[in-house]
N, C-alpha and C positions, 0 to 999 in steps of 0.2 A: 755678231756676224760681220766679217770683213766684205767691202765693196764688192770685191771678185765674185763672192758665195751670193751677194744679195742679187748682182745681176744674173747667175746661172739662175737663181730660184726665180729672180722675175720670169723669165725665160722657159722656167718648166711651167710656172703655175699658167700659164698661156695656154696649154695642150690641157685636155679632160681627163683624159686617165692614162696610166701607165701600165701594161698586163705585163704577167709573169707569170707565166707557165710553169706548173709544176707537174715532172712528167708521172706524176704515182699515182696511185686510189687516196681518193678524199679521206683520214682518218689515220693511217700507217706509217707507219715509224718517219720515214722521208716527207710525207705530208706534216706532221705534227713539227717537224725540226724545221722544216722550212718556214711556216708557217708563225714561230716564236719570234723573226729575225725579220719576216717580210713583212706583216699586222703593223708595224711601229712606224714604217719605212714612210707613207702615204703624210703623215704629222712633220716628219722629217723632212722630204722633198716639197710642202704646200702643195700636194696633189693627189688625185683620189687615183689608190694603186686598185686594181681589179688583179687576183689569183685566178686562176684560170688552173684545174687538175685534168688532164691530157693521158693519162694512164696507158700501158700498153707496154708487151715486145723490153721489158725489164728497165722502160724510159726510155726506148727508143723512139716511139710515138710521138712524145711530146716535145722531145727534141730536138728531132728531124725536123720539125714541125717547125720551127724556130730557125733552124740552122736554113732553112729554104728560103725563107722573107729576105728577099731583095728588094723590093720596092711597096713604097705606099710608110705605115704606121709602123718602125720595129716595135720589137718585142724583148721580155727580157726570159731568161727559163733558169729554172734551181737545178745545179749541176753537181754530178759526186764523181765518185774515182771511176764508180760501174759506168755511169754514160760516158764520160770524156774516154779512160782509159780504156775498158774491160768490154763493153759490148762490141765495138768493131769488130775485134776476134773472133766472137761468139757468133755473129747473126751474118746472115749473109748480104751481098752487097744489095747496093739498090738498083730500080730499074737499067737496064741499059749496062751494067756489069758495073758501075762506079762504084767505090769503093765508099761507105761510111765513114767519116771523116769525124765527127760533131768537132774536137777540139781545133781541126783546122778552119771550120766553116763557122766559127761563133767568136767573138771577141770579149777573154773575160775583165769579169770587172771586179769581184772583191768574193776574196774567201771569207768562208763564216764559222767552221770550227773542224776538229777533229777527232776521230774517234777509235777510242782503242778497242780490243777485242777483250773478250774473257773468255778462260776456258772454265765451266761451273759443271760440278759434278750433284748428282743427285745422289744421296747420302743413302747407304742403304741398295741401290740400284747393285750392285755386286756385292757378295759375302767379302770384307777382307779389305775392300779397295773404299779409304776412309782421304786420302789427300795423293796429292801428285805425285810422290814418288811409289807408292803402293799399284797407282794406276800406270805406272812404265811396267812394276815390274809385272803386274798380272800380264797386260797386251803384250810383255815379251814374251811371257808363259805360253799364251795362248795366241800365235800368228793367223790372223784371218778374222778373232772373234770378235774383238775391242770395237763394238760400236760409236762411231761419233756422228752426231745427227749436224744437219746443217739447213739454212736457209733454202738451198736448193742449188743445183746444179751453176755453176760458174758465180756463183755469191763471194763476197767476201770471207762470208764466212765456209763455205767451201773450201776455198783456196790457204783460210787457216788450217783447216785439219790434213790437206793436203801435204803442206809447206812442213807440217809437224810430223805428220807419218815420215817425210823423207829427211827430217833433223834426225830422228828419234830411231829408225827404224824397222820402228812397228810398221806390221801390214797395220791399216785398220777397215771395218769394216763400213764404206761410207756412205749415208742412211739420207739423203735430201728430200726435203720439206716445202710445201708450197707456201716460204715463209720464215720470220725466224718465230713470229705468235704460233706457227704451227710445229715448228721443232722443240722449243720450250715444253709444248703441252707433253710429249711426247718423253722427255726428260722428266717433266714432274711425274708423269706416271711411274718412270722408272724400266718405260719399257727398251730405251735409249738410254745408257748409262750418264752420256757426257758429254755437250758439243761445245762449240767455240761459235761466240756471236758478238756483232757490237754491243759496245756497252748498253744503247739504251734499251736494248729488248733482254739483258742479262741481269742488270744491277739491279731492280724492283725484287726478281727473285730471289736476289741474295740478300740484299736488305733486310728482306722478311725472313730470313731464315730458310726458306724451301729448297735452297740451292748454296750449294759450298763454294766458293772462287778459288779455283787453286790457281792462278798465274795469270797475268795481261800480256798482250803480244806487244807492247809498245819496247822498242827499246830499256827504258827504264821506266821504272815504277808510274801508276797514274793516282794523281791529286786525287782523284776518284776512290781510291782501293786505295791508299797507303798502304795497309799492311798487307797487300797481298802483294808477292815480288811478280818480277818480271819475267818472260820464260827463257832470255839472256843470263839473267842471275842462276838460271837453275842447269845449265849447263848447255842450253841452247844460242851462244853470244849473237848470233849473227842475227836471230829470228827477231825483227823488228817489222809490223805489219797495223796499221789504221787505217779506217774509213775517212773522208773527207768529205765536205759540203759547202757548195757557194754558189755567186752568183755569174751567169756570163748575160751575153746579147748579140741579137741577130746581125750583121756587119754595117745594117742601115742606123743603126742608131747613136745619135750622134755624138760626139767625144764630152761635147760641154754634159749631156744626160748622166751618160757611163760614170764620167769624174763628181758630178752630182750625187747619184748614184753608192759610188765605191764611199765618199766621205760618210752620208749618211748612215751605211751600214757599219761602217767602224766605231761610227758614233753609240749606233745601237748596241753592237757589242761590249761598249765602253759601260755600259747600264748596268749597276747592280741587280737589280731583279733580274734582266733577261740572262745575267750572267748566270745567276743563281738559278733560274726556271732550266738554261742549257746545259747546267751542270748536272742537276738532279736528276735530268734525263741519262747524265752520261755523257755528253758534250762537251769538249772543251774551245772555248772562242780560240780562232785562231785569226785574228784580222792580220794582215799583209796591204803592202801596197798592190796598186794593179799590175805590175813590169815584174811584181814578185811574184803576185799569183799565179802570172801566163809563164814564166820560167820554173813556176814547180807542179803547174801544170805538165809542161814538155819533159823535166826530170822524174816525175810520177809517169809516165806514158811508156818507156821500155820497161820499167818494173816491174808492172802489171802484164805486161804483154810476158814477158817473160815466165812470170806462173801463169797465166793461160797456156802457155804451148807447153810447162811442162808438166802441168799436171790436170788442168780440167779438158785440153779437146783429148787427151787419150782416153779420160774417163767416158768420155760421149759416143768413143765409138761402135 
């Protein structure tokens, strides 16, 4: 450890704890990923981290919560593409008519991975529709009928089937879940032929066999699925769509912390195991520096806005 690192660490290990909000249910996909990345973090800084789960309003609860702390103890919160980008669009403004902001009102500090989609079919759930191009041509067959389930309304994975129906131009018929554990069930029944969800609520069923993968939404293929292509290769080029997960903090919290902070977790991500535990979920580490984070932050920010206005507020109304 270089002088520089050993005096931030003098410096942190002074303060008792470090909290970090994380805005979901204790237990659930966002919980358990954040949770692989922040557990190690407390060994890293010499300081006892406190998680803190804040749930609510699709993370807007927990993050608002964070993005308000001006003064006294900051805080740090687990951030994805839904809180930074996707929920301003969706929820309406806060008291007093102001506008929801989180990615303007929080300063971030280090990304932690990314995540691609899958689109998995239940084998059987249609006579005839056994891989992806069998399921274009049925839902061309049949305009209106082609169910695809999804997380729920303004979800990631919403906005895949959306983003697909209008590559593809199938209608489909679009079936949201309170949940991706709840749209999966739904799929393995068979009563939902096929949704698109991130990987780590998708890969466990495919693994096991219960679920067919026909395509990833990532640009090109993922570490993950090798041999499943990409849904660029199969004639959709442009459709390139992942979830994202990291770390920000309240604007009181101080640069020596943040910079602490950011190495630490890159560090962590640097860990075979955690690599392997992020991968198996479906995770890919994605560390950056912090000036890279906060600029694919702002570059991620019209993209999503963009599939919000043109395809989930019409569905809401």
């Amino acid at each position: 450890m270089g002088l520089a690192s050993a005096g931030l660490l003098s410096g942190c290990q002074d303060k008792k704890t470090m909290t970090v909000v994380v805005p979901f249910a204790p237990g659930g996909g966002g919980d358990v990923l954040a949770r692989l990345v922040l557990q190690p973090l407390g060994a890293e800084v010499g300081r006892a981290v406190v998680i803190m789960n804040r749930p609510g309003a699709g993370g807007n609860v927990g993050t608002r919560a964070v993005a308000r702390i001006t003064r006294g103890e900051g805080q740090f919160v687990y951030v994805t593409n839904g809180t930074l980008c996707v929920n301003k669009h969706l929820y309406g403004a806060e008291a007093g008519g102001e506008p929801f902001d989180p990615a303007a009102r929080l300063q971030p500090v280090a990304a932690f991975t990314r995540m691609p989609l899958v689109m998995a079919l239940k084998p059987g759930a249609i006579e005839g529709v056994t891989d992806y191009e069998s399921l274009l041509a049925w839902g061309r067959a049949h305009p209106g009928k082609l169910a695809c389930a999804s997380a729920g309304v303004g979800t990631t994975s919403h906005m895949a089937c959306a983003l697909f129906s209008a590559m593809t131009g199938i209608a489909l018929n679009h079936i949201p879940h309170a949940g991706g554990a709840a749209a999966s069930k739904e799929v393995l029944a068979g009563r939902v032929p096929f949704f698109i969800d991130v990987a780590p609520n998708v890969l466990p069923l495919v693994r096991d066999g219960r679920l067919k993968a026909l395509a990833v939404t990532s640009k090109s293929r993922s570490t993950l699925l090798p041999q499943t292509p990409a849904l660029a290769e199969l004639g959709l080029e442009a459709f390139d769509l992942y979830a994202w997960d990291g770390l920000a903090a309240s604007k009181n919290v101080p640069g020596s912390d943040t910079a602490l902070v950011h190495d630490a977790v890159n560090r962590i991500l640097e860990k075979s195991e955690v690599r392997q535990r992020l991968q198996k979920l479906g995770a890919e580490p994605m560390p950056m520096s912090t000036a890279d984070f906060a600029k694919f932050i702002q570059n991620e920010g019209p993209r999503w806005e963009n599939l919000v206005v043109k395809f989930v507020r019409p569905a809401m109304k």
